[in-house]
Structures are given as C-alpha cells and as structure tokens.
matplotlib code that plots the C-alpha trace (Angstrom):
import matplotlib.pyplot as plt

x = [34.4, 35.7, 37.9, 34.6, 32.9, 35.7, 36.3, 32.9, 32.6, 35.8, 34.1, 30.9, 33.0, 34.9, 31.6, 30.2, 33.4, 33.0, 29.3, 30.0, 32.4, 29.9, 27.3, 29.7, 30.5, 26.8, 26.5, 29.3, 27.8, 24.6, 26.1, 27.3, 24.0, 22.5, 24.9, 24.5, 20.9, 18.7, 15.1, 13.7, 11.8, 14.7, 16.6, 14.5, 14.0, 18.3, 18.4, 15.9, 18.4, 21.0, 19.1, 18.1, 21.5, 23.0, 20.3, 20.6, 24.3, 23.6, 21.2, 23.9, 26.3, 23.7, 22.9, 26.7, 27.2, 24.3, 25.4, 29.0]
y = [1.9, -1.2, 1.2, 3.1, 0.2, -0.8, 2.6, 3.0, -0.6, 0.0, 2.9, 0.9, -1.7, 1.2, 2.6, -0.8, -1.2, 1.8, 1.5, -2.2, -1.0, 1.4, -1.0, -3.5, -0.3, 0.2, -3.6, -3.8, -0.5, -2.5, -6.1, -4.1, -2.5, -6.0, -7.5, -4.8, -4.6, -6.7, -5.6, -8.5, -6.0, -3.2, -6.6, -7.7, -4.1, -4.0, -7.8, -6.3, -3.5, -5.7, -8.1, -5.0, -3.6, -7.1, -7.5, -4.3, -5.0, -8.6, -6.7, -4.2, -7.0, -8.6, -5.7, -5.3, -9.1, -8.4, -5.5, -7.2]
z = [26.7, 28.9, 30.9, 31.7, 33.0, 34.8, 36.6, 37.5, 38.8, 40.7, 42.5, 43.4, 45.1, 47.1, 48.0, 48.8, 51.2, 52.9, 53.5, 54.8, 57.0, 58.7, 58.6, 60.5, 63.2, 64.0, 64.3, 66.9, 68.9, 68.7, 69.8, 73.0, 74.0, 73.1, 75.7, 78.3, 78.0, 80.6, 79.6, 77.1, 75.3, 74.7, 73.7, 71.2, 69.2, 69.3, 67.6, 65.2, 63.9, 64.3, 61.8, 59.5, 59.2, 58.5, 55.8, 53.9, 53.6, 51.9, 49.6, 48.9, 48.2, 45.7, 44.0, 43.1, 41.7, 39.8, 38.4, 37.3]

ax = plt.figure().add_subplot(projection="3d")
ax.plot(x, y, z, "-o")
ax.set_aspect("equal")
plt.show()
C-alpha cells in the first residue's frame, strides 16, 4: 500500500513539474509583451495574467504539500 502512495505521489509531483514549467513559459512570453508594450492599459491587463498564472501555480504547489 505505501508503494501505491508513493507512485502516485511521484506522478503528481511530475505533473506539477511539467505544468510549472509551462506556466513559467507563458510568464516569460508575457514578461516580453509586458516590456514591449507602451499602451498603460494593454500593460496593465498583461501584469494581470502575469499575476494569475503566477498565482495558480502557488495554489498548485499548495495543493500538493497538502496532499503529502
């Protein structure tokens, strides 16, 4: 039963990493347009889903130490 728990832990953590790693991509692209970008406006709705995606992968990262 441990090795159950363990395997199945071990692929949450693998999808975690994965999903974090495309959460950090879309970040970056975002960063870029941020930096590019010269409206206020545009600038501000970019930070926002900068913001969002950094959130969701802290919530991500909660629900798996909660989970351990």
């Amino acid at each position: 039963m441990s090795f159950n728990y363990m395997t199945i832990t071990k692929e949450q953590v693998q999808k975690f990493h994965r999903e974090r790693i495309n959460h950090k991509k879309e970040q970056n692209l975002l960063l870029a347009k941020i930096q590019k970008e010269s409206d206020p406006d545009t600038k501000k709705t970019l930070l926002k889903e900068y913001i969002q995606i950094n959130q969701k992968a802290l919530q991500e990262y909660q629900e798996i130490i909660n989970q351990s």
